[in-house]
N, CA, C and O atoms as a GROMACS GRO file, in nm:
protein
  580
    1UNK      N    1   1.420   1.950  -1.110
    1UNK     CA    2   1.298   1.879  -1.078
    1UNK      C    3   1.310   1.734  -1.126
    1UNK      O    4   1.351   1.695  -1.236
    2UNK      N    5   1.257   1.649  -1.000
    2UNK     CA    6   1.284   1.517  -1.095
    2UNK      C    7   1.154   1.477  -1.144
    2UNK      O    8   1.059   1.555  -1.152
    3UNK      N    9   1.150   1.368  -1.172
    3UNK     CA   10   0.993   1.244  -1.237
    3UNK      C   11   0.996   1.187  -1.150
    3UNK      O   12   1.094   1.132  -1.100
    4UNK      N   13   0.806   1.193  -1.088
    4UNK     CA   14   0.759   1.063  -0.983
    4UNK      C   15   0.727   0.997  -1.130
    4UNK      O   16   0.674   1.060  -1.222
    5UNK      N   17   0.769   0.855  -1.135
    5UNK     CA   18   0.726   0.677  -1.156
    5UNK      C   19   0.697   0.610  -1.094
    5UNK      O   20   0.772   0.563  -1.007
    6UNK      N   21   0.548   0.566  -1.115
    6UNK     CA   22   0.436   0.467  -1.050
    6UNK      C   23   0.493   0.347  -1.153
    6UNK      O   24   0.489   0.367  -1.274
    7UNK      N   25   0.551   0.208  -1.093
    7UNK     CA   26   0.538   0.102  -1.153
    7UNK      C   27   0.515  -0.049  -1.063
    7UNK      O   28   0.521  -0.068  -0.942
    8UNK      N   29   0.489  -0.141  -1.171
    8UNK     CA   30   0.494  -0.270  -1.066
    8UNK      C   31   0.592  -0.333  -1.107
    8UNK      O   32   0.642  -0.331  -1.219
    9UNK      N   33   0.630  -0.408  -0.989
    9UNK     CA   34   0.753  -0.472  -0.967
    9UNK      C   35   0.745  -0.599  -0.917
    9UNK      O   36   0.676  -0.605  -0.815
   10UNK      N   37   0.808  -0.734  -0.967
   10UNK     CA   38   0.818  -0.862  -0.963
   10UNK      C   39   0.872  -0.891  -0.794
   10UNK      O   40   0.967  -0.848  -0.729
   11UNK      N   41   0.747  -0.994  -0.762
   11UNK     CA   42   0.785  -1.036  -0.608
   11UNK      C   43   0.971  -1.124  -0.617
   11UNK      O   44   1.013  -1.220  -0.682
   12UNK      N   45   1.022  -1.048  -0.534
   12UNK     CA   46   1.165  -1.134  -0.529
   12UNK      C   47   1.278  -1.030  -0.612
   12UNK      O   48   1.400  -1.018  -0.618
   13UNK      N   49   1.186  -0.981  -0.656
   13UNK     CA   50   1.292  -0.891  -0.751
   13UNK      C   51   1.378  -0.813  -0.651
   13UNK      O   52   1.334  -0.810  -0.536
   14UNK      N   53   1.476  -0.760  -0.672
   14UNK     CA   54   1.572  -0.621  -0.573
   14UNK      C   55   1.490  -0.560  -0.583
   14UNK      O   56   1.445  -0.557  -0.468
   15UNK      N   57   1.402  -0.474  -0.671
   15UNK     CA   58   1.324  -0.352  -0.655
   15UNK      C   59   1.205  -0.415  -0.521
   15UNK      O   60   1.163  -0.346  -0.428
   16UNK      N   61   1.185  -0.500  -0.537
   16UNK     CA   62   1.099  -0.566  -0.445
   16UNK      C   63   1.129  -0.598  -0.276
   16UNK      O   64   1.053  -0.607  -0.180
   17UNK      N   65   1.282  -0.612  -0.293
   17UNK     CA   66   1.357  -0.622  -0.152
   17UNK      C   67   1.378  -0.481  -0.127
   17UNK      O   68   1.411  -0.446  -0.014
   18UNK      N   69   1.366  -0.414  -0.203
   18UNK     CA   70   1.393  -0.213  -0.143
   18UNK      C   71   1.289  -0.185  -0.065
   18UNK      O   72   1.300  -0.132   0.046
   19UNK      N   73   1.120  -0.238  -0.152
   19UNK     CA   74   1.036  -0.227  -0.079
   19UNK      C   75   0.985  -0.270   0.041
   19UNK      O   76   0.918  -0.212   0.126
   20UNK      N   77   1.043  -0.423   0.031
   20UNK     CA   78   1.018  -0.480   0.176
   20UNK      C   79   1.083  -0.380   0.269
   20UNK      O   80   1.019  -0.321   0.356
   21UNK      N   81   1.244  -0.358   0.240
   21UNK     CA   82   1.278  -0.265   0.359
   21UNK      C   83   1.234  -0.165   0.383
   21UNK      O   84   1.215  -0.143   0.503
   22UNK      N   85   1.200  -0.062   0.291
   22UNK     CA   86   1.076   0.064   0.316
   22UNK      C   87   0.965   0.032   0.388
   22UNK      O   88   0.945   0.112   0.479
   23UNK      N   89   0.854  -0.091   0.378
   23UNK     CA   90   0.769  -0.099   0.421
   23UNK      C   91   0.822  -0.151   0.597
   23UNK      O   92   0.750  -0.112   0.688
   24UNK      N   93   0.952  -0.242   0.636
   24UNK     CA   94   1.025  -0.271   0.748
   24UNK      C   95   1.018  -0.149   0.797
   24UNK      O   96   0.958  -0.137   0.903
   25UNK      N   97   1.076  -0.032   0.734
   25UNK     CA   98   1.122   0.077   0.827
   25UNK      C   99   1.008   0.222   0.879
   25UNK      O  100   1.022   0.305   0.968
   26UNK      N  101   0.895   0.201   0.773
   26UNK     CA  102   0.806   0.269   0.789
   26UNK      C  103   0.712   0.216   0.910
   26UNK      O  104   0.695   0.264   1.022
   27UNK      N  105   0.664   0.115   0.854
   27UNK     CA  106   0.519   0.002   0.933
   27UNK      C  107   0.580  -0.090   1.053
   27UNK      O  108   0.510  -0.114   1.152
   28UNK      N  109   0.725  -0.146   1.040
   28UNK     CA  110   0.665  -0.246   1.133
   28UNK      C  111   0.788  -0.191   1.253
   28UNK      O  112   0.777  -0.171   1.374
   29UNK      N  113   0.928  -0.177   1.143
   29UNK     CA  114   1.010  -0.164   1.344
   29UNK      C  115   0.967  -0.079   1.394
   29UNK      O  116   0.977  -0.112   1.513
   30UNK      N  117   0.904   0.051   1.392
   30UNK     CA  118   0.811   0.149   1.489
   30UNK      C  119   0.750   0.041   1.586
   30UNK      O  120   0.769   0.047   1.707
   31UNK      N  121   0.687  -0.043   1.535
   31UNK     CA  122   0.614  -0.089   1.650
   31UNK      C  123   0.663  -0.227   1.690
   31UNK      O  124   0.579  -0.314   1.712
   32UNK      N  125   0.812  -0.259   1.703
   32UNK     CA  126   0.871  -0.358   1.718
   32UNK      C  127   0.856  -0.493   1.643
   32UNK      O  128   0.861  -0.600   1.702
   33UNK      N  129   0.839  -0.481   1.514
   33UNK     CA  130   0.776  -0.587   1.450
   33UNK      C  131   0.881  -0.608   1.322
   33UNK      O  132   0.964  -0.519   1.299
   34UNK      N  133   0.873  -0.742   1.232
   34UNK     CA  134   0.969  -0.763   1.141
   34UNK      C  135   0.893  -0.868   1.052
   34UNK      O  136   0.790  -0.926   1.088
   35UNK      N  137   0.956  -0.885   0.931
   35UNK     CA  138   0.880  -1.024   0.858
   35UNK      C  139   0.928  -1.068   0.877
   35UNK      O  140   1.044  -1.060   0.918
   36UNK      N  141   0.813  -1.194   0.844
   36UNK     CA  142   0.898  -1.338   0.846
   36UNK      C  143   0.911  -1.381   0.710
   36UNK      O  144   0.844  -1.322   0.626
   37UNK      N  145   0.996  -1.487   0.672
   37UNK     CA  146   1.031  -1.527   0.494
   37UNK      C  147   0.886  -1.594   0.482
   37UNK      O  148   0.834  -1.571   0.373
   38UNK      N  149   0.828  -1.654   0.549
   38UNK     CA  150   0.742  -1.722   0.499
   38UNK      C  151   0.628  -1.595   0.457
   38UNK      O  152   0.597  -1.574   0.340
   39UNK      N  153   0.576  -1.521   0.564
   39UNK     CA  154   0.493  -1.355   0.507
   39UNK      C  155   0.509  -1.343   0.386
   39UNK      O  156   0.419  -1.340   0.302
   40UNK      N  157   0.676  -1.331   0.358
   40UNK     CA  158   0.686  -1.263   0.234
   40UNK      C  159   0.691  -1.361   0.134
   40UNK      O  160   0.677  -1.322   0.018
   41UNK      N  161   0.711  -1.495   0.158
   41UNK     CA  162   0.713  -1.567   0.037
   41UNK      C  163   0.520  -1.537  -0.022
   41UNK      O  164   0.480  -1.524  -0.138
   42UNK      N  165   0.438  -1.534   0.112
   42UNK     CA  166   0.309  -1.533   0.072
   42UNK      C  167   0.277  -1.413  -0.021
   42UNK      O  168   0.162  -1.410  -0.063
   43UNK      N  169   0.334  -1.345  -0.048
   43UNK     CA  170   0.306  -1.227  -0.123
   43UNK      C  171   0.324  -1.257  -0.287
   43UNK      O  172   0.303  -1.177  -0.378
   44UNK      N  173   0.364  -1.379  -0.296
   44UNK     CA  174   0.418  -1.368  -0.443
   44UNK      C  175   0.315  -1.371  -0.547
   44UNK      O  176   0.341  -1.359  -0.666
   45UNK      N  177   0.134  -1.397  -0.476
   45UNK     CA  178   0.044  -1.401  -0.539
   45UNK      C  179   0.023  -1.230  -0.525
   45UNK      O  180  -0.100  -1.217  -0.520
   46UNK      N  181   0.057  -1.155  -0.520
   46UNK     CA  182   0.019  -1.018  -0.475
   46UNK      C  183   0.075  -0.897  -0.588
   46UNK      O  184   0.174  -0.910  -0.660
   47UNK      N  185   0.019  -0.823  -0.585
   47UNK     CA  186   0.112  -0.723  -0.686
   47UNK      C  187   0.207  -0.630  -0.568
   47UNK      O  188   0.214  -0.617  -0.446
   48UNK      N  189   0.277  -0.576  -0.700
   48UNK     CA  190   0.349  -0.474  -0.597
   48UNK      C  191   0.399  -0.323  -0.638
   48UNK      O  192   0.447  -0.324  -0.752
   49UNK      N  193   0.400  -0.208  -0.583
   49UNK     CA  194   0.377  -0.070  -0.723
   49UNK      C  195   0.491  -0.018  -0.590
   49UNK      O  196   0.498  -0.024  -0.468
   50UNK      N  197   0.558   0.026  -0.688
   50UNK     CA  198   0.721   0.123  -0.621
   50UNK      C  199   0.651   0.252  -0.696
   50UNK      O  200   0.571   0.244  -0.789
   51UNK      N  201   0.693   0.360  -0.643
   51UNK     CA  202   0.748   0.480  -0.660
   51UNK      C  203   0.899   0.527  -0.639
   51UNK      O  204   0.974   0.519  -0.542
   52UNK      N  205   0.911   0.566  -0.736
   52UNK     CA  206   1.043   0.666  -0.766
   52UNK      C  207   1.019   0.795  -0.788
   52UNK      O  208   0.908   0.834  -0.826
   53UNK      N  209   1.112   0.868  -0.767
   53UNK     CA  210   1.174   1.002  -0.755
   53UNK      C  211   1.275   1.019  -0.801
   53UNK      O  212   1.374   1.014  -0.727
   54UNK      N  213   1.292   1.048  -0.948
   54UNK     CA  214   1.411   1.051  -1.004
   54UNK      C  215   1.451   0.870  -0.956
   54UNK      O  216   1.380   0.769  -0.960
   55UNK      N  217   1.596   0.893  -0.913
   55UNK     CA  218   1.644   0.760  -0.879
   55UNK      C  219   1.627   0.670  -0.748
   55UNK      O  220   1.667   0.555  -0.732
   56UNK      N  221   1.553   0.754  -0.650
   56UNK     CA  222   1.519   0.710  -0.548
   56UNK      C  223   1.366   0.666  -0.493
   56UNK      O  224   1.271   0.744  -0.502
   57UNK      N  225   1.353   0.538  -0.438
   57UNK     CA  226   1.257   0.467  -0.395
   57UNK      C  227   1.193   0.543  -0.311
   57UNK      O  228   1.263   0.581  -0.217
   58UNK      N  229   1.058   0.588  -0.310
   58UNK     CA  230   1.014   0.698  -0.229
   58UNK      C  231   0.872   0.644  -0.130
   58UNK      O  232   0.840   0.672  -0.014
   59UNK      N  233   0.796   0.542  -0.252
   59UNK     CA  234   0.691   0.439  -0.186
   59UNK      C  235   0.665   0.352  -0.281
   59UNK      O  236   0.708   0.341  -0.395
   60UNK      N  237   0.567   0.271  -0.202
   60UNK     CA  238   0.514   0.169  -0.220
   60UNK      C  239   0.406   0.124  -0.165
   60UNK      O  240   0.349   0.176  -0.069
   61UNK      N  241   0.361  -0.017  -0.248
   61UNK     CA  242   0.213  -0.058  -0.159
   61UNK      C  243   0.229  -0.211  -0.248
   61UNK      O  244   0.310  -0.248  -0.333
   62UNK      N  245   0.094  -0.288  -0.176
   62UNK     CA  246   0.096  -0.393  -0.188
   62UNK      C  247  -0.081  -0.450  -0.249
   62UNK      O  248  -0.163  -0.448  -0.157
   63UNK      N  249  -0.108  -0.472  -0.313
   63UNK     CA  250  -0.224  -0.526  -0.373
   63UNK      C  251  -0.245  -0.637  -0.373
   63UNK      O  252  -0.158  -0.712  -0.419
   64UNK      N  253  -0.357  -0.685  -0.326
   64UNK     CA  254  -0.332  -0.867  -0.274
   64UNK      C  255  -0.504  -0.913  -0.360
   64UNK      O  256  -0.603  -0.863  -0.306
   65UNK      N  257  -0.524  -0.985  -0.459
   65UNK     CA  258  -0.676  -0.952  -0.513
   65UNK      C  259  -0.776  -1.082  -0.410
   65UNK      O  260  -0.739  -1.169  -0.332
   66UNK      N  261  -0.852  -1.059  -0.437
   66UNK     CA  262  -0.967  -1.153  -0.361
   66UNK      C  263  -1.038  -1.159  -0.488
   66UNK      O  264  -1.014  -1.121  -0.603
   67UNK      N  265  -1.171  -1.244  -0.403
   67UNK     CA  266  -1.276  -1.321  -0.486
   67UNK      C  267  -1.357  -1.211  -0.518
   67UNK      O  268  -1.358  -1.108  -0.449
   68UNK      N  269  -1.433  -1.229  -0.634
   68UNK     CA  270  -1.539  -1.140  -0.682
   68UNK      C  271  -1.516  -1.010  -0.702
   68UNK      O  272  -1.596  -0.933  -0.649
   69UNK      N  273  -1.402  -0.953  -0.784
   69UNK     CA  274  -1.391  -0.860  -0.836
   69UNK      C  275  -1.352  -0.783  -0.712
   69UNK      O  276  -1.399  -0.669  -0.713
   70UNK      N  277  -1.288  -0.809  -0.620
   70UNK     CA  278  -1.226  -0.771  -0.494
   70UNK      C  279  -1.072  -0.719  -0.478
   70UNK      O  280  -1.015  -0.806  -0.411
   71UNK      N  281  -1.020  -0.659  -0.497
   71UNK     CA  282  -0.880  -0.599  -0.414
   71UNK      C  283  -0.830  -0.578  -0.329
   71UNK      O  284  -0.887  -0.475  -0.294
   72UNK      N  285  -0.718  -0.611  -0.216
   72UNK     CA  286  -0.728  -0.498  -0.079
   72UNK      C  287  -0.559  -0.464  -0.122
   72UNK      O  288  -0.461  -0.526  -0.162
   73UNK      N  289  -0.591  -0.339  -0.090
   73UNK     CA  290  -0.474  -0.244  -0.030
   73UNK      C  291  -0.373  -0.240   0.057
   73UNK      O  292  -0.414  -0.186   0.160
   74UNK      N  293  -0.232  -0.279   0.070
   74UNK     CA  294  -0.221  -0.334   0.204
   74UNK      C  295  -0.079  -0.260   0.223
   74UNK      O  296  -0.023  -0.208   0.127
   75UNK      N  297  -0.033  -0.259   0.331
   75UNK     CA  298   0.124  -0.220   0.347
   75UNK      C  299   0.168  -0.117   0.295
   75UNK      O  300   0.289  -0.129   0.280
   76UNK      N  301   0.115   0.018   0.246
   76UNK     CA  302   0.104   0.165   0.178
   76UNK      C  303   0.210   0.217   0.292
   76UNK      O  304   0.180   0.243   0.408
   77UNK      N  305   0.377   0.231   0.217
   77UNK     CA  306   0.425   0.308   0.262
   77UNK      C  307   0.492   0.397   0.186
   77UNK      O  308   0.502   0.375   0.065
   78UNK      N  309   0.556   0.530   0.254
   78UNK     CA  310   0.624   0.607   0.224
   78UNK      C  311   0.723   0.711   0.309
   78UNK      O  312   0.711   0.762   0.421
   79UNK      N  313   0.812   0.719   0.222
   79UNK     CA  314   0.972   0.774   0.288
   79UNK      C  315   0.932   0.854   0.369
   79UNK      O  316   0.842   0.933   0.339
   80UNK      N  317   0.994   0.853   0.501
   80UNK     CA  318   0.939   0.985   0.613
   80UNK      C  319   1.002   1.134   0.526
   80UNK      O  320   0.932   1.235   0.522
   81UNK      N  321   1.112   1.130   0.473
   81UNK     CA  322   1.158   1.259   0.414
   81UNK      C  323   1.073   1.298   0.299
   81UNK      O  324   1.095   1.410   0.254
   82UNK      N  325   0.949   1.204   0.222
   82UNK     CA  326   0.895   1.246   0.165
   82UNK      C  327   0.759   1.266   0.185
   82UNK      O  328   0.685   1.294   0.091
   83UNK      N  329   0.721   1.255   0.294
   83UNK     CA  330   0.598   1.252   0.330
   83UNK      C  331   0.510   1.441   0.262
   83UNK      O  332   0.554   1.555   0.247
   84UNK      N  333   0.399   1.384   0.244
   84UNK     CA  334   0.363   1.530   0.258
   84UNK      C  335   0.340   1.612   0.096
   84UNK      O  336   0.298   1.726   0.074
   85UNK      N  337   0.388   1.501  -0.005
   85UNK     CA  338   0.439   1.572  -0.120
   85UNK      C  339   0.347   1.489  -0.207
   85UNK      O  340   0.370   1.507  -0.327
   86UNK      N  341   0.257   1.410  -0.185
   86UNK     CA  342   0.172   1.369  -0.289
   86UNK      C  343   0.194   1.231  -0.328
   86UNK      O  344   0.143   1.184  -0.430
   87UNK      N  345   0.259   1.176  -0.262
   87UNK     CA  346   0.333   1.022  -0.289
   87UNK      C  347   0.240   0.928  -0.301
   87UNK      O  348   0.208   0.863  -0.400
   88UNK      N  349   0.195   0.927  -0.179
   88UNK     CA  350   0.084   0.848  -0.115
   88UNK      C  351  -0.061   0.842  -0.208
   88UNK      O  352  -0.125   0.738  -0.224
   89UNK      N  353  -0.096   0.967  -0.263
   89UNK     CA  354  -0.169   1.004  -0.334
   89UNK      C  355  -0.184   0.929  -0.471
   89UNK      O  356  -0.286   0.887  -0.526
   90UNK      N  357  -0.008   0.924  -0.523
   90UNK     CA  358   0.017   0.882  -0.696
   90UNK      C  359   0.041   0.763  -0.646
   90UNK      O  360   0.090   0.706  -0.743
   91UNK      N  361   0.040   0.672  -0.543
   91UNK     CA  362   0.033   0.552  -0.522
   91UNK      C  363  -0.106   0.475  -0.534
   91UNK      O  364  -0.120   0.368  -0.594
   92UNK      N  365  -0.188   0.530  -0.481
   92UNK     CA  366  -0.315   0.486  -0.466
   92UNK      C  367  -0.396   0.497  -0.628
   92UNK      O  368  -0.466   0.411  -0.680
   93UNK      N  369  -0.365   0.610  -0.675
   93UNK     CA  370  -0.398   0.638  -0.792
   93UNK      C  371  -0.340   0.567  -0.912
   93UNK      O  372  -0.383   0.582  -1.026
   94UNK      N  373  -0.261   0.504  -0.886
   94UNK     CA  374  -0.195   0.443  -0.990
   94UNK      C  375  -0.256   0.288  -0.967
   94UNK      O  376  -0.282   0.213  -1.061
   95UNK      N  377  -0.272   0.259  -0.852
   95UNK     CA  378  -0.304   0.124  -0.799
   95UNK      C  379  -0.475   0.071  -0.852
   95UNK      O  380  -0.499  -0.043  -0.894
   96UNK      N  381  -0.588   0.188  -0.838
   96UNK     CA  382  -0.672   0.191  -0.883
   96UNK      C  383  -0.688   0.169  -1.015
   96UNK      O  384  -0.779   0.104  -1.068
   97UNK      N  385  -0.573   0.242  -1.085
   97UNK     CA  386  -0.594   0.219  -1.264
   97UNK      C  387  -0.542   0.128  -1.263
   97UNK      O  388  -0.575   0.108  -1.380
   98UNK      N  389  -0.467   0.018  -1.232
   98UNK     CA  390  -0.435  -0.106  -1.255
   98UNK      C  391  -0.495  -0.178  -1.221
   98UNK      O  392  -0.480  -0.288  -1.275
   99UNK      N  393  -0.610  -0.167  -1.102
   99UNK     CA  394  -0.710  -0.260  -1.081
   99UNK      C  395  -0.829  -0.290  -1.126
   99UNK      O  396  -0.902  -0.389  -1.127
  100UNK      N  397  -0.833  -0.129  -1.182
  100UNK     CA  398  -0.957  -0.158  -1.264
  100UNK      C  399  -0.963  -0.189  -1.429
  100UNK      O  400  -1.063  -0.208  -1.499
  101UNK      N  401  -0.803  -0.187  -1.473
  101UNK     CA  402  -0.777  -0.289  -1.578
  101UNK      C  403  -0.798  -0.400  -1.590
  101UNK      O  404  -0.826  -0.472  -1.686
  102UNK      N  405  -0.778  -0.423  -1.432
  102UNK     CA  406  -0.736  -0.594  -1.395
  102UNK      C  407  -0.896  -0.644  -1.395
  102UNK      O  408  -0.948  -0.750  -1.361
  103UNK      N  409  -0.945  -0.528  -1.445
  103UNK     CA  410  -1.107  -0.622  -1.358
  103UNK      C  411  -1.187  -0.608  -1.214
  103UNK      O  412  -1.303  -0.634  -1.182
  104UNK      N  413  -1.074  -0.554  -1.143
  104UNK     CA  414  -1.156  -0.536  -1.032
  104UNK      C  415  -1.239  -0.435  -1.027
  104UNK      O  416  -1.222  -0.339  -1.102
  105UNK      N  417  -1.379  -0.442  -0.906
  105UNK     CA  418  -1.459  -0.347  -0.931
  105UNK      C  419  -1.464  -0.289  -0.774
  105UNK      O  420  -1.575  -0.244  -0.744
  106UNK      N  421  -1.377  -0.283  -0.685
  106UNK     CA  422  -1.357  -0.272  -0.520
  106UNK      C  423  -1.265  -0.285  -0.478
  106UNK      O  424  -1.213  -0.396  -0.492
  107UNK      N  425  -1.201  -0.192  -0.410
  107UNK     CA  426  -1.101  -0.169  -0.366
  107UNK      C  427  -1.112  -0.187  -0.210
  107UNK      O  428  -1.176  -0.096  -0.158
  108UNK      N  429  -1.068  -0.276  -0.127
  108UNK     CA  430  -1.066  -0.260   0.031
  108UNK      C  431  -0.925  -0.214   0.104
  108UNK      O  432  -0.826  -0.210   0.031
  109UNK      N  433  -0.915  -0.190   0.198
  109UNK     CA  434  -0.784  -0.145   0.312
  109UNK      C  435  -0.832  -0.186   0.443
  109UNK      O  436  -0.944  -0.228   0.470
  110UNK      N  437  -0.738  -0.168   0.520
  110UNK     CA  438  -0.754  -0.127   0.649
  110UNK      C  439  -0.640  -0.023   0.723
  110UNK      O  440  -0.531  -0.049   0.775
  111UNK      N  441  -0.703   0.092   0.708
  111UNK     CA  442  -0.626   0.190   0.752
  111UNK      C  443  -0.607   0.238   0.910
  111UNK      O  444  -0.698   0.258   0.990
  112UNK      N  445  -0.481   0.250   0.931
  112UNK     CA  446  -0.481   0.310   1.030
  112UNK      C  447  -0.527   0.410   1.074
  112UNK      O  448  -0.533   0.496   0.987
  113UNK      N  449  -0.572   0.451   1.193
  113UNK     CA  450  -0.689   0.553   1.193
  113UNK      C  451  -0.657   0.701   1.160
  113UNK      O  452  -0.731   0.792   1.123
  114UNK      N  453  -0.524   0.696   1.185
  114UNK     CA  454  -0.440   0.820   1.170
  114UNK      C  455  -0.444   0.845   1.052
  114UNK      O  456  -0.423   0.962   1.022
  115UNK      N  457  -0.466   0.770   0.968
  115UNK     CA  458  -0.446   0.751   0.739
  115UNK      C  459  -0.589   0.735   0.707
  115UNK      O  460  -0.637   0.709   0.596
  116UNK      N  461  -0.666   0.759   0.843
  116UNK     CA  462  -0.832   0.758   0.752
  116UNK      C  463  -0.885   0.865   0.669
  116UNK      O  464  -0.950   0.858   0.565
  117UNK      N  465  -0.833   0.991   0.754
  117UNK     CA  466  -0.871   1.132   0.682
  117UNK      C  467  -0.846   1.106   0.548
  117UNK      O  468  -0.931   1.073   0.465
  118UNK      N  469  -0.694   1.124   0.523
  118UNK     CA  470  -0.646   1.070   0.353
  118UNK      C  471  -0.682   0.986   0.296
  118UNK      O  472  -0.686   1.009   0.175
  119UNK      N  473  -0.740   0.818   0.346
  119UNK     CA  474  -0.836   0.820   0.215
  119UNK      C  475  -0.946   0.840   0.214
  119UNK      O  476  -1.003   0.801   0.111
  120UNK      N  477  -1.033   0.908   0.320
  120UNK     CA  478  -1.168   0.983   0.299
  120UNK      C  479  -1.117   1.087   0.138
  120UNK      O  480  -1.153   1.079   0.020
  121UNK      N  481  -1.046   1.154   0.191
  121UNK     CA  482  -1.031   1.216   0.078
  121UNK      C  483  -0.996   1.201  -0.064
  121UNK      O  484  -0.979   1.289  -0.149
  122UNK      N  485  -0.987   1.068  -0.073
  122UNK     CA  486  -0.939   0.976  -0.223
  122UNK      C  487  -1.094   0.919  -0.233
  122UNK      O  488  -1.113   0.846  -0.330
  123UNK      N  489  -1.168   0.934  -0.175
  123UNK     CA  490  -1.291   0.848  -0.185
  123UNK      C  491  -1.342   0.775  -0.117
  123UNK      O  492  -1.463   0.755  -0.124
  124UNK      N  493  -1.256   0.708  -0.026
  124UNK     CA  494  -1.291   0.557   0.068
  124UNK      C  495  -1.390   0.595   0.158
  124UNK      O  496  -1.392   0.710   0.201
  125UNK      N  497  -1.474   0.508   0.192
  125UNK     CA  498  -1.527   0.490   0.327
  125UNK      C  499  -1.493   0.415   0.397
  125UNK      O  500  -1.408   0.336   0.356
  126UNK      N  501  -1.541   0.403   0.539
  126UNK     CA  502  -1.516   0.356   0.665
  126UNK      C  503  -1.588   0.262   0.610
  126UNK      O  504  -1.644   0.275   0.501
  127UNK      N  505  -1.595   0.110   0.715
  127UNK     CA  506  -1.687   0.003   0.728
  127UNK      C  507  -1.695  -0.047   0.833
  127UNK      O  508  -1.596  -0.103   0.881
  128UNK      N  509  -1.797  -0.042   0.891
  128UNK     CA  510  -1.782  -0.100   1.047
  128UNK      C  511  -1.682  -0.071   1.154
  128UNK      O  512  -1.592   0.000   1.110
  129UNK      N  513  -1.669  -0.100   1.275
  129UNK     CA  514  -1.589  -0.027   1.375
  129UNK      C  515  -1.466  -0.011   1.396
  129UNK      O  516  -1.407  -0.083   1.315
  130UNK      N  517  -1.396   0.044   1.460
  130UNK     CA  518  -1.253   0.032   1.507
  130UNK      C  519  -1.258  -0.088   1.528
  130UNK      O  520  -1.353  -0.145   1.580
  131UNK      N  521  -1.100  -0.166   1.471
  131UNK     CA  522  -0.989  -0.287   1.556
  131UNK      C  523  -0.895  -0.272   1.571
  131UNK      O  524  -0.852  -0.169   1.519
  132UNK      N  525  -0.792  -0.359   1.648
  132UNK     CA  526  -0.700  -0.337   1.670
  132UNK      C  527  -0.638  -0.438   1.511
  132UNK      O  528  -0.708  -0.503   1.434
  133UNK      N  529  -0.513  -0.421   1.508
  133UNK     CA  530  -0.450  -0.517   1.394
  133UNK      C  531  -0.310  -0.427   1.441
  133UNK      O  532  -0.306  -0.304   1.455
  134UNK      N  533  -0.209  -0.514   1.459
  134UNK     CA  534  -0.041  -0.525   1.458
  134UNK      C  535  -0.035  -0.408   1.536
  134UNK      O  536   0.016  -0.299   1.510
  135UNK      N  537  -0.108  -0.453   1.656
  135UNK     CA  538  -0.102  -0.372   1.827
  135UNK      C  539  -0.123  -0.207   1.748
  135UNK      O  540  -0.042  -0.120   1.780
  136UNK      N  541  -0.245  -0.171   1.637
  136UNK     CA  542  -0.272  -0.011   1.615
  136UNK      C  543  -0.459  -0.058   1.609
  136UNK      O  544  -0.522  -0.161   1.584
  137UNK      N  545  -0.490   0.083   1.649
  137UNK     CA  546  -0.616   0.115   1.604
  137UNK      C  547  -0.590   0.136   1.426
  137UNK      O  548  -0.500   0.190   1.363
  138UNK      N  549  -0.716   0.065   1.384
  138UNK     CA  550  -0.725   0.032   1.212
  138UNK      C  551  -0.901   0.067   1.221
  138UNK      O  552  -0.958   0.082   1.328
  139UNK      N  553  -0.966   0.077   1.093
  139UNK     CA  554  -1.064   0.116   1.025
  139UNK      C  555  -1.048   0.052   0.873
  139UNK      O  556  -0.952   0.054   0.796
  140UNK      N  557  -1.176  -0.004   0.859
  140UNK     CA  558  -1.198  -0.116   0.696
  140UNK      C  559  -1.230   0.012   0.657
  140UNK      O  560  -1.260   0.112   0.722
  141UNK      N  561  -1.219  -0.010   0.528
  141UNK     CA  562  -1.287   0.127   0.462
  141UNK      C  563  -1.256   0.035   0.294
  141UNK      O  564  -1.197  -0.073   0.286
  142UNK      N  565  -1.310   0.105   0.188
  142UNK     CA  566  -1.355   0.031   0.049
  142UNK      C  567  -1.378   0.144  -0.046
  142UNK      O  568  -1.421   0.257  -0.021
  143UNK      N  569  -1.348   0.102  -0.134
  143UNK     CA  570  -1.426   0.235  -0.244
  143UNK      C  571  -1.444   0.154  -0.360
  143UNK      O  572  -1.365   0.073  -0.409
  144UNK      N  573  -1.547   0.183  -0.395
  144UNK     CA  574  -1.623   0.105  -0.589
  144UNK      C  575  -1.511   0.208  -0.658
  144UNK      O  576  -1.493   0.329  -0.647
  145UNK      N  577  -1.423   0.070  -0.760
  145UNK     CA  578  -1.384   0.141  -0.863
  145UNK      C  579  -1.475   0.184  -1.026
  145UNK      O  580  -1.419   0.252  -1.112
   0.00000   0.00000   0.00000
């Protein structure tokens, strides 16, 4: 059995370029899409939380804070071979206790509609209607930390 580790990781760092490519291979070439350096240079105001599995990178996500005790959630991926096993789960959960260290008191996303069930079930709500965002149906959704 190995150890899941929830940590954050320095924009630019290698652990940080693992994630970009996880989040590349999960989120965007599916739907023909790629970053650009400048995207990612914008992230460097952003946090960033890897998961491991034993020695392997399993997920990640991206925390970007806003004004007024605000957070959003962004770019939540995870390994297709690990899907299913709670990843996603100790990601979000880990992300929350660091935000609400940080001060924040709100957590936002925009989930794909397909990832709404799961975080209904972490807590989130919906906010206002379907949009489109990076050619998918998405849903705002928020939860008070």
């Amino acid at each position: 059995m190995t150890s899941r580790v929830v940590s954050e990781v320095e924009h630019g760092s290698p652990l940080y370029r693992e994630c970009v490519a996880l989040r590349l291979a999960v989120l965007r070439t599916p739907l023909g899409l790629s970053f650009t350096e400048d995207e990612l240079q914008r992230e460097s105001a952003s946090l960033h939380l890897v998961c491991h599995d034993g020695q392997n990178l399993v997920g990640c996500l991206v925390l970007v804070p806003l004004a007024d005790g605000e957070i959003k959630m962004r770019q939540v991926a995870v390994a297709p071979e690990t899907q299913g096993r709670g990843i996603g789960r100790s990601l979000v959960d880990a992300s929350e206790t660091l935000a609400r260290h940080r001060g924040f008191t709100l957590m936002t996303l925009h989930a794909r509609t397909t990832a709404v069930p799961f975080y209904e079930r972490l807590g989130y709500e919906t906010v206002g209607d379907e949009f489109e965002e990076v050619t998918v149906p998405h849903r705002a959704m928020q939860k008070r930390l």
